[in-house]
Rosetta silent file (secondary structure, phi, psi, omega in degrees, C-alpha in Angstrom):
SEQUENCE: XXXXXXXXXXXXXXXXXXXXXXXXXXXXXXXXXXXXXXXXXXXXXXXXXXXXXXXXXXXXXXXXXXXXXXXXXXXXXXXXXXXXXXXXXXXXXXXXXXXXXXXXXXXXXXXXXXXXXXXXXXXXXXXXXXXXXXXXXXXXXXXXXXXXXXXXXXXXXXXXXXXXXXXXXXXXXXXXXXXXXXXXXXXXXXXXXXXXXXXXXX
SCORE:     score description
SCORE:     0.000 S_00000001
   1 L     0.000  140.081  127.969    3.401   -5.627    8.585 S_00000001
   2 L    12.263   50.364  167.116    4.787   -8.936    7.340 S_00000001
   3 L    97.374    7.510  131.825    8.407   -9.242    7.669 S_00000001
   4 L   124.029   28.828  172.366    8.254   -5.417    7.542 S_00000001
   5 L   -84.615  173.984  147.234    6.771   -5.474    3.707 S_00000001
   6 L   -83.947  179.565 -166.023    3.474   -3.425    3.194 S_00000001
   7 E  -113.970  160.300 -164.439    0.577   -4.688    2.353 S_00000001
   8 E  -104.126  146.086  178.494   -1.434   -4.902   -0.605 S_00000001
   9 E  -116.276  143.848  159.786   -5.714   -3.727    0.278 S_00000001
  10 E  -134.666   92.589 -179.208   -8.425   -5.078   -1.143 S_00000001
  11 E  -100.983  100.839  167.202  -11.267   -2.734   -0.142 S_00000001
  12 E   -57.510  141.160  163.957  -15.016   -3.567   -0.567 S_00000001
  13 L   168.137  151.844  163.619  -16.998   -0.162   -0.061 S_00000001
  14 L   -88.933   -4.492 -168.353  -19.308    1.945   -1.357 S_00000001
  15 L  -138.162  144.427 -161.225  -17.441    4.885   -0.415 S_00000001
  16 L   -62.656  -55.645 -152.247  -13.293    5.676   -1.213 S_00000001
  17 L    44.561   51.425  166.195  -12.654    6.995    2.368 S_00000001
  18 L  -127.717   21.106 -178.398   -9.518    8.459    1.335 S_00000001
  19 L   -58.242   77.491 -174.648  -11.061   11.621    1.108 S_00000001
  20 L   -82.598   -4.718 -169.767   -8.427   14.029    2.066 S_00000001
  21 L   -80.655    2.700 -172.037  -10.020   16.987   -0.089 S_00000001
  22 L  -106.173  135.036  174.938  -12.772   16.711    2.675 S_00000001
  23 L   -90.077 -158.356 -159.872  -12.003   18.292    6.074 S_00000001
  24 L   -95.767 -176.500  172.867  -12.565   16.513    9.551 S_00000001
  25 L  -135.869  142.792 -179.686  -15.920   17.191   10.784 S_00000001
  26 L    48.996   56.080 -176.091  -16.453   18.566   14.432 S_00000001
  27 L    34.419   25.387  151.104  -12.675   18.549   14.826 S_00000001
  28 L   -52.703  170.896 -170.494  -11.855   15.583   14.954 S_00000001
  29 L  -118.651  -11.521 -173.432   -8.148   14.099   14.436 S_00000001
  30 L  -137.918  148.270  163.937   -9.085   10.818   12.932 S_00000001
  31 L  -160.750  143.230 -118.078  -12.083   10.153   10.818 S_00000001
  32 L   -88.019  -53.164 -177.211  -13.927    6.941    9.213 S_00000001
  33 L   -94.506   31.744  167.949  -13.765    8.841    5.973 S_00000001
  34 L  -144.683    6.954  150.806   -9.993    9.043    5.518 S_00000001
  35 H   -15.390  -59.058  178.287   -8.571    5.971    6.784 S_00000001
  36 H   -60.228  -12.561 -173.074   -7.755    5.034    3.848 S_00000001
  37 H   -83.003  -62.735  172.106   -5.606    7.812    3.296 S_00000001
  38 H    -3.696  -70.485  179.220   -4.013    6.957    6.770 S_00000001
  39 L   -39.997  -37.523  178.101   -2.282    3.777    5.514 S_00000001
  40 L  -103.636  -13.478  167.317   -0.696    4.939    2.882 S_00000001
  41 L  -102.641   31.061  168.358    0.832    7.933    4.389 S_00000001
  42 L  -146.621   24.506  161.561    2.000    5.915    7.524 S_00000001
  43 L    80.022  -26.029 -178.137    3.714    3.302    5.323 S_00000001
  44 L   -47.835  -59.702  174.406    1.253    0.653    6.080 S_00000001
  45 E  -120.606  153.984  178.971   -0.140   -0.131    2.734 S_00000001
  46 L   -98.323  110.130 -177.827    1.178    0.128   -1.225 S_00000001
  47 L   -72.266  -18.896 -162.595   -1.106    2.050   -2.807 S_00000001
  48 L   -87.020  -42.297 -179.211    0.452    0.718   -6.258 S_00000001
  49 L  -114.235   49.973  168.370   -0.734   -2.969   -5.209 S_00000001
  50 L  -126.667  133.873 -170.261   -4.187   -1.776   -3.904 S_00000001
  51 E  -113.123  164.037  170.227   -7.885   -2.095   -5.309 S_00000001
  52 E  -149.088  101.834 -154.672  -11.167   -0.479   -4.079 S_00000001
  53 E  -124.787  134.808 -175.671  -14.027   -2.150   -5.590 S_00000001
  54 L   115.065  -31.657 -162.435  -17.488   -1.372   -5.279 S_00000001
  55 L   -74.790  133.224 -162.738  -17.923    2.003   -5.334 S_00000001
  56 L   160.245  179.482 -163.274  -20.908    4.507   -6.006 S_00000001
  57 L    81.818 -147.940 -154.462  -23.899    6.948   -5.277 S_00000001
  58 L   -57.700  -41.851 -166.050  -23.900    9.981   -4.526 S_00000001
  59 H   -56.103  -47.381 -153.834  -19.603   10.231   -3.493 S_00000001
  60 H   -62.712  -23.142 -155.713  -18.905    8.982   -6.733 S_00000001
  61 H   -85.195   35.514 -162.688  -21.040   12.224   -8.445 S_00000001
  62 H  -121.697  -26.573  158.285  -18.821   14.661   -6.153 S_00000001
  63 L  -115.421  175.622 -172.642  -15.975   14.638   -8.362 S_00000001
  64 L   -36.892  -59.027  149.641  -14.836   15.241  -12.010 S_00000001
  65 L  -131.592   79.762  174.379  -13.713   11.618  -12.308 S_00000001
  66 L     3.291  -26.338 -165.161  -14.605    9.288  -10.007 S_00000001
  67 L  -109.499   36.214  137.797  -12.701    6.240  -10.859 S_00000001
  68 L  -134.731  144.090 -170.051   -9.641    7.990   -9.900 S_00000001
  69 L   -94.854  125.947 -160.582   -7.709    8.281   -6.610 S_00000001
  70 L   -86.294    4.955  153.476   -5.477   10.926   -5.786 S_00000001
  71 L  -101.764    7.127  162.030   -3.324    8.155   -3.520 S_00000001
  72 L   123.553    6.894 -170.851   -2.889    5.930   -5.641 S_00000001
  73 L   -85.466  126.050  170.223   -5.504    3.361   -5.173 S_00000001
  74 L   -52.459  128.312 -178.121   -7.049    1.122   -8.547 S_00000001
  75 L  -118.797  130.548  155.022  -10.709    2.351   -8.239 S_00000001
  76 E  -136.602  122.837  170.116  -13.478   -0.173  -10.053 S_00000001
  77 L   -72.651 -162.825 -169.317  -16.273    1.347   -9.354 S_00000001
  78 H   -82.308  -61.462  174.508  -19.852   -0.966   -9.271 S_00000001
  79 H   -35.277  -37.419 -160.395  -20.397    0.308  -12.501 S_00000001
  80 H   -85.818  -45.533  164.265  -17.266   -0.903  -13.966 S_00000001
  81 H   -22.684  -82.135  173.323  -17.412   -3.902  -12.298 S_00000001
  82 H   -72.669   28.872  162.724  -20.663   -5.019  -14.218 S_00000001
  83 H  -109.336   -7.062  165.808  -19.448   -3.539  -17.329 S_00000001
  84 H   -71.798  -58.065 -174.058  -16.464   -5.971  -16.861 S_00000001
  85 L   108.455  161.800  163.049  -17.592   -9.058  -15.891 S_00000001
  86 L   -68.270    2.946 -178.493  -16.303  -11.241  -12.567 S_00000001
  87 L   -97.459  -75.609 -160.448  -13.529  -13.009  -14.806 S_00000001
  88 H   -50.228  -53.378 -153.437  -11.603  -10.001  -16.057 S_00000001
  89 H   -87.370    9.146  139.316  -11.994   -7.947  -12.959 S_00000001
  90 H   -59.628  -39.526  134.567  -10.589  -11.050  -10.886 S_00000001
  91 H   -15.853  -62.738 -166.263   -7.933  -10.457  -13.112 S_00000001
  92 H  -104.030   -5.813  176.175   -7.298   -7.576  -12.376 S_00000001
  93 H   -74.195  -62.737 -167.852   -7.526   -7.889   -8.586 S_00000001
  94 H   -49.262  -50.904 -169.021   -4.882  -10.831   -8.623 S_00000001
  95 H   -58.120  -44.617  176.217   -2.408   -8.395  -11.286 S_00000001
  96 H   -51.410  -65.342  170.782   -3.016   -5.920   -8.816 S_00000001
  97 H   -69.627   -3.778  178.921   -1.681   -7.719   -5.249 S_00000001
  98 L    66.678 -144.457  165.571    1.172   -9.288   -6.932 S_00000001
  99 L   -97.695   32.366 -172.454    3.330  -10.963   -4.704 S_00000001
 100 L  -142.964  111.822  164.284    2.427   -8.874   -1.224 S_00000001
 101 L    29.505  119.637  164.842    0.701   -9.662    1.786 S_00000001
 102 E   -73.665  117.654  159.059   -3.028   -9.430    1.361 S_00000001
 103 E  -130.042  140.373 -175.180   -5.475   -7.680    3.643 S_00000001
 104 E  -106.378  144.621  162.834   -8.905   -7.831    2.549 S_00000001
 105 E  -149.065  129.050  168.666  -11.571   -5.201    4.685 S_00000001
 106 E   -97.574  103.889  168.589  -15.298   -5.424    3.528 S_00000001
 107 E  -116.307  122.444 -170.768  -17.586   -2.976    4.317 S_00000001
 108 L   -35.138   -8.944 -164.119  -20.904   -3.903    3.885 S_00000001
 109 L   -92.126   11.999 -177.227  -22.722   -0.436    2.356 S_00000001
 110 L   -89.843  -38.745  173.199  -20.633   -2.195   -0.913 S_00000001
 111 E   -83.744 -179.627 -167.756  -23.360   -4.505   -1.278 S_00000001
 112 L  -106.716  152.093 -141.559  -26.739   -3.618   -2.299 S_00000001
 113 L   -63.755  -15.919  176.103  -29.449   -2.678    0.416 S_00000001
 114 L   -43.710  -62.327 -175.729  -31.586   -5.941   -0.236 S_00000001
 115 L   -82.370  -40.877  151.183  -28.724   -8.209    1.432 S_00000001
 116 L  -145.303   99.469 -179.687  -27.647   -5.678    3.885 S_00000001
 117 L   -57.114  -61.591 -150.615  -29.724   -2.885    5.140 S_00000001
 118 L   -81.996   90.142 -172.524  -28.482   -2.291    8.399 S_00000001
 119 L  -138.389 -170.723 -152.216  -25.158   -0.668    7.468 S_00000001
 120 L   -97.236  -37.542 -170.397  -23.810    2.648    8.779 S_00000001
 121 L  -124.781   70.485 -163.772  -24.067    4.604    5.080 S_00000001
 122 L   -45.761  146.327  129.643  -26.906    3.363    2.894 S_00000001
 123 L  -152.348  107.140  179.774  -26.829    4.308   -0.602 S_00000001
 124 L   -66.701  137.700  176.597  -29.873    3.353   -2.249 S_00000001
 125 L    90.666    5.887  138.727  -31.102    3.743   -6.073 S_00000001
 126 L  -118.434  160.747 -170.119  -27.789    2.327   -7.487 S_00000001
 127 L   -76.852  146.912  179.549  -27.005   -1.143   -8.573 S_00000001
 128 L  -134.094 -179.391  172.927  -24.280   -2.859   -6.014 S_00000001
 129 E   -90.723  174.657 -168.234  -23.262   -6.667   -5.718 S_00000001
 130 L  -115.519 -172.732 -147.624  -25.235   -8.734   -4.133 S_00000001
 131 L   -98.110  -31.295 -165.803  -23.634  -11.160   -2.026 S_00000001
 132 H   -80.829  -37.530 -167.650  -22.997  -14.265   -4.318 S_00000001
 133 H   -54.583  -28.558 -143.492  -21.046  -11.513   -6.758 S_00000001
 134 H   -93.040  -23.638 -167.294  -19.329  -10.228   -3.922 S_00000001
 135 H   -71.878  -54.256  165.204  -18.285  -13.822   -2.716 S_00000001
 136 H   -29.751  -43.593 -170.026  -17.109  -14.245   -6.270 S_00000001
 137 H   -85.868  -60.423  167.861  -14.596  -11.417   -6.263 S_00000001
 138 H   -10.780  -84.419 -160.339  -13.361  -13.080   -2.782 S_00000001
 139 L   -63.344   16.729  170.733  -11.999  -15.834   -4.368 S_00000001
 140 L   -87.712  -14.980  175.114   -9.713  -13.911   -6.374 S_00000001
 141 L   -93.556   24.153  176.691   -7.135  -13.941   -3.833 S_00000001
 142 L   -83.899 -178.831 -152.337   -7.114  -17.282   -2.889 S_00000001
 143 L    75.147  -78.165 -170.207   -3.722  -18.533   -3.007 S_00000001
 144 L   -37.084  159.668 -139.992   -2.608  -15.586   -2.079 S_00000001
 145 L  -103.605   83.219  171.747   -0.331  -14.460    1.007 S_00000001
 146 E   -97.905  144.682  170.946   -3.984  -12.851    3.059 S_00000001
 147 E   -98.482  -10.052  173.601   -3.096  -11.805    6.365 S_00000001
 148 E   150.998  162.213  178.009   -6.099  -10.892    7.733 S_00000001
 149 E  -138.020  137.640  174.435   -9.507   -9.549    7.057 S_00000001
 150 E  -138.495  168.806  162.908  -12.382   -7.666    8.844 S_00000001
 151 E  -127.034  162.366 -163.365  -16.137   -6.620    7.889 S_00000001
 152 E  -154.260  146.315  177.474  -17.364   -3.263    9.167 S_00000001
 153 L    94.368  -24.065 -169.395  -20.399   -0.611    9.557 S_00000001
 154 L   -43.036   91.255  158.962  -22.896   -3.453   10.386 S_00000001
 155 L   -91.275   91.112  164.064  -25.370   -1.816   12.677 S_00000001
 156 L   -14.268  -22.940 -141.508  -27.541   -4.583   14.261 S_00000001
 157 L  -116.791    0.063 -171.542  -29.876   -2.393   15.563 S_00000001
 158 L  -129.711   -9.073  179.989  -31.396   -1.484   11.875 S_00000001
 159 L   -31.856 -177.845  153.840  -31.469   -5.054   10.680 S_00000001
 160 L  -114.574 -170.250 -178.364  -34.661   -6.439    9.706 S_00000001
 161 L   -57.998  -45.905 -172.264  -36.529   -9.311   11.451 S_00000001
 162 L   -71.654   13.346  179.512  -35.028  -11.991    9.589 S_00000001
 163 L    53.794   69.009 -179.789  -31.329  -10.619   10.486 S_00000001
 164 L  -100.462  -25.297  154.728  -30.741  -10.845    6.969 S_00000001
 165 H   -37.656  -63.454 -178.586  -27.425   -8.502    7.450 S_00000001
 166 H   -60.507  -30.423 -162.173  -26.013  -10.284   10.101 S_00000001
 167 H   -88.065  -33.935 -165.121  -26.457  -13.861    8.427 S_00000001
 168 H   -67.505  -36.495  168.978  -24.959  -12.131    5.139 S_00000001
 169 H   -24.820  -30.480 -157.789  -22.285  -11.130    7.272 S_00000001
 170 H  -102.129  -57.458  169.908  -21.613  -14.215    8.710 S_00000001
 171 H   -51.069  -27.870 -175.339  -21.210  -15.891    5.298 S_00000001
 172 H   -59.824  -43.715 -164.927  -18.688  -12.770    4.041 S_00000001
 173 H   -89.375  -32.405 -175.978  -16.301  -13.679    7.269 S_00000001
 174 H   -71.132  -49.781  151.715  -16.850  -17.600    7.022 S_00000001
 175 H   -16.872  -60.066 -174.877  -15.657  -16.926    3.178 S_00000001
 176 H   -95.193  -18.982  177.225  -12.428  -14.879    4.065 S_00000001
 177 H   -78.129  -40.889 -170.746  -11.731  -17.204    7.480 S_00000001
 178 H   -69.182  -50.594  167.587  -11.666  -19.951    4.656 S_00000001
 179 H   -54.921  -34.682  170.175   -9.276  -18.306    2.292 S_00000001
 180 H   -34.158  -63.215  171.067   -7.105  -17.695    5.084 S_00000001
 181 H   -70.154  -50.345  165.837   -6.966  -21.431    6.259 S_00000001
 182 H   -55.770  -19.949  170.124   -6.701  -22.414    2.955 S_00000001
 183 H   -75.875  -27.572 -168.287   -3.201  -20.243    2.183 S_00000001
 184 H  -106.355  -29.846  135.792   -1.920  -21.642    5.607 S_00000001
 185 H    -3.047  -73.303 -179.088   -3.088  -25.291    4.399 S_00000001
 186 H   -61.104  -44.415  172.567   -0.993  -24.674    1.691 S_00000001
 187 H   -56.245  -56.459 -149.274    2.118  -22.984    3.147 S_00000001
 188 H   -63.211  -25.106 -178.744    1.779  -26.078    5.882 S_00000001
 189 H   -74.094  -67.739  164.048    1.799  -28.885    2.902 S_00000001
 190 H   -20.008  -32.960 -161.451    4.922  -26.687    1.432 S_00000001
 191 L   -63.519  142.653  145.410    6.752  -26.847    4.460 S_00000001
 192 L   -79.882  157.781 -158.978    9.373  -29.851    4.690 S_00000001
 193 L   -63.125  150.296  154.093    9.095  -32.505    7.167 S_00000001
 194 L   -55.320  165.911  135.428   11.668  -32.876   10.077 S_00000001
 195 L   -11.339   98.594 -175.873   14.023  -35.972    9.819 S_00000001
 196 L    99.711   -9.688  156.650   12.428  -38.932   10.646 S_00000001
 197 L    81.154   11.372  159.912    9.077  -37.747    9.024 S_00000001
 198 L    90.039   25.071 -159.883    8.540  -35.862   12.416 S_00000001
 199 L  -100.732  133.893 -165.129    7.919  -38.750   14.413 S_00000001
 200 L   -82.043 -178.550  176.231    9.378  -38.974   18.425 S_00000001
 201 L   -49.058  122.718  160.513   11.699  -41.673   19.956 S_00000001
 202 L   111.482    0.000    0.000   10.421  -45.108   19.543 S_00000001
C-alpha cells in the first residue's frame, strides 16, 4: 500500500466476488469468488472509497437486493449504470475515491459477450457495456493517484477467429497504462526543479 494508506478499488465485473454468504467449493482456502472480500478484511482496501460497476445476470437475481454489499462496497449495477448516464455515474466514481490511491482491476465478463466472448464467466441475455462505455467510465479517474491496474478471466482459447477479446483487451490495458503515465506526467511537471534548473557542471 502507498505510504501505508489503503487503497480505494474500482472494480469492473459482472460478478461482486465478495461473496462470503457462499462457501468455498471443493475445499478450497482461497477462491476467485471472494477476493474481494479478502482486501477488505486484510486491510488492503477501504471499502468506504470503493465502487463495483458493472454488475448483473443471474448473481445479481440471488439476493433480496442486489445493489447492496454487505462489505461495504458502492454497487452500480449495469442496470443502474444506463439508467444514470456516463456523466453522473463518473461522478460518482471520482466522489467515491476521494483523495486515495487508486487501483483499477477489470474483468472482462463486465462487458457484453459481443466484445469479449472468451471470458472465464459468460453471462449472456443481459445488457453490459460495450467497450467504448467502458473506456468512458476509465477516464473518470484520470488525475487521480492510480497505482496500478490489471485485466483478468480472458481465456484465449475461446476467442473467436478475429481475436476480438484479446484486441479489446489490449485497448482496456493501453487505456489504464495511459492514465497511469498521465498522473506520473503530472506529479513529474509538479515536482520542483533542482538548483541550477538541473543542469551538471559546465
Amino acid at each position: 500500500m502507498p505510504k501505508g494508506r489503503k487503497l480505494a478499488l474500482v472494480h469492473f465485473d459482472a460478478h461482486r466476488d465478495d461473496y462470503e454468504y457462499l462457501p468455498h467449493w471443493l475445499g478450497s482456502k482461497r477462491s476467485a469468488a471472494h477476493w474481494a472480500a479478502y482486501t477488505i478484511r486484510e486491510g488492503i482496501v477501504d471499502p468506504d472509497h470503493s465502487i463495483q460497476l458493472g454488475m448483473r445476470g443471474n448473481p445479481m437475481r440471488a439476493r433480496a437486493d442486489p445493489s447492496q454489499s454487505d462489505t461495504g462496497y458502492r454497487i452500480l449495477p449495469a442496470e443502474t449504470i444506463f439508467e444514470l448516464g456516463p456523466e453522473e455515474v463518473m461522478g460518482i466514481i471520482r466522489e467515491r475515491v476521494g483523495d486515495l490511491p487508486v487501483y483499477i482491476t477489470f474483468d472482462l465478463d463486465a462487458l457484453d459477450p459481443c466484445d469479449a466472448p472468451a471470458v472465464a464467466n459468460l453471462e449472456p441475455g443481459y445488457r453490459a457495456l460495450r467497450t467504448y462505455e467502458a473506456i468512458r467510465l476509465l477516464h473518470a479517474v484520470r488525475g487521480l493517484d492510480i497505482v496500478g491496474a490489471d485485466i483478468v478471466c480472458m481465456i484465449p482459447t475461446k476467442d473467436t477467429p478475429c481475436q476480438i477479446t484479446a484486441m479489446t483487451t489490449v485497448v482496456l490495458m493501453f487505456e489504464m497504462i495511459s492514465l497511469i503515465a498521465d498522473r506520473l506526467r503530472s506529479q513529474k511537471a509538479l515536482s520542483p526543479s533542482p538548483p541550477g534548473g538541473g543542469r551538471g557542471p559546465g
